[in-house]
N, C-alpha and C positions, 0 to 999 in steps of 0.2 A: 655239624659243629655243635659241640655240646658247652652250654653256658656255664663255668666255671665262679665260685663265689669272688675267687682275685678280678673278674673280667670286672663285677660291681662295686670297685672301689669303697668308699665309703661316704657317711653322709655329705659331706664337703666335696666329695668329686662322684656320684654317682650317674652314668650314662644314661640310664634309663630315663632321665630329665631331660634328654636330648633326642631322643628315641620317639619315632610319630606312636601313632596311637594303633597301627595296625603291628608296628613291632615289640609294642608293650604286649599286644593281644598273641602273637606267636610266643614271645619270653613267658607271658604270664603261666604256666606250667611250671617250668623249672623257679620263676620268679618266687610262687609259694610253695614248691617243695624248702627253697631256702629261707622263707617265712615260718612256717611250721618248725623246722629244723630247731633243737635245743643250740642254743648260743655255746657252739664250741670252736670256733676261730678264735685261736689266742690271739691274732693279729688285728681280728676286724669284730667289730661290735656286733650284734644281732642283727641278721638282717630284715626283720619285722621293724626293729626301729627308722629304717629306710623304705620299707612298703607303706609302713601307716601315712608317711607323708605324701607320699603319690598317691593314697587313696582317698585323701584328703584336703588333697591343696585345691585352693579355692573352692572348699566349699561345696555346696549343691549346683555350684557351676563346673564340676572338676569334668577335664575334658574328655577321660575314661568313659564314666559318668555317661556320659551322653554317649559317646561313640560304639561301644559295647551291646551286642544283643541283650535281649530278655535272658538265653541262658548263660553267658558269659555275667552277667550282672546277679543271677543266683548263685551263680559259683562264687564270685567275688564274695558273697553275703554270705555263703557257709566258710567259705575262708575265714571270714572277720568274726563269725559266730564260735568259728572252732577256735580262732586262738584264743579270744577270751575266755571260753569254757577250759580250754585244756594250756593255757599260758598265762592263767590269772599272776601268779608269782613271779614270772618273767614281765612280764606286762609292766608292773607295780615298782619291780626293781627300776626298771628303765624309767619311770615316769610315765608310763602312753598309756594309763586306762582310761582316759579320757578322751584322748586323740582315739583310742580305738572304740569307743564307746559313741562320739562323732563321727566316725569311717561306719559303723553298727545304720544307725541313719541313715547316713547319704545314700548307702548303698541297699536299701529294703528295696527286698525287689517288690 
């Protein structure tokens, strides 16, 4: 079954909220193929602006965070390294240099 970007609703109904932490870790592939991705859904907003928050909610406590190996948590951190090198303008439009600049953090491997 391949994850489709309509399957992730948007911020106000996103599944992956509902989603344990071993099925964040299977999606997380196609997850940040659709993070990386240039914001071209006329329908649905970027979806970096819906990853930053799940790599970030609650904090140094976020439950990823913790459950993710050592290489799954470099990945995450070159993920979060590559969008702000190469989505600084996306980033900025959206408002999340910040948020992503706190996911930069949390997530040092």
């Amino acid at each position: 079954m391949a994850l489709r970007r309509a399957d992730l609703g948007h911020a106000g109904w996103d599944p992956v909220c509902f989603t344990s932490v071993q099925g964040v870790a299977y999606l997380m592939p196609a997850l940040a193929r659709y993070t990386m991705a240039p914001d071209f859904w006329p329908d649905r907003e970027w979806y970096a602006v819906q990853m930053v928050s799940h790599l970030t909610f609650d904090g140094p406590d976020n439950r990823l965070v913790h459950s993710f190996d050592v290489e799954q948590k470099e990945a995450i951190a070159a993920l979060i390294a590559w969008c702000i090198a190469h989505r600084a303008e996306d980033l900025a439009h959206y408002g999340d240099v910040d948020a992503w600049l706190s996911a930069a953090e949390i997530w040092q491997a």
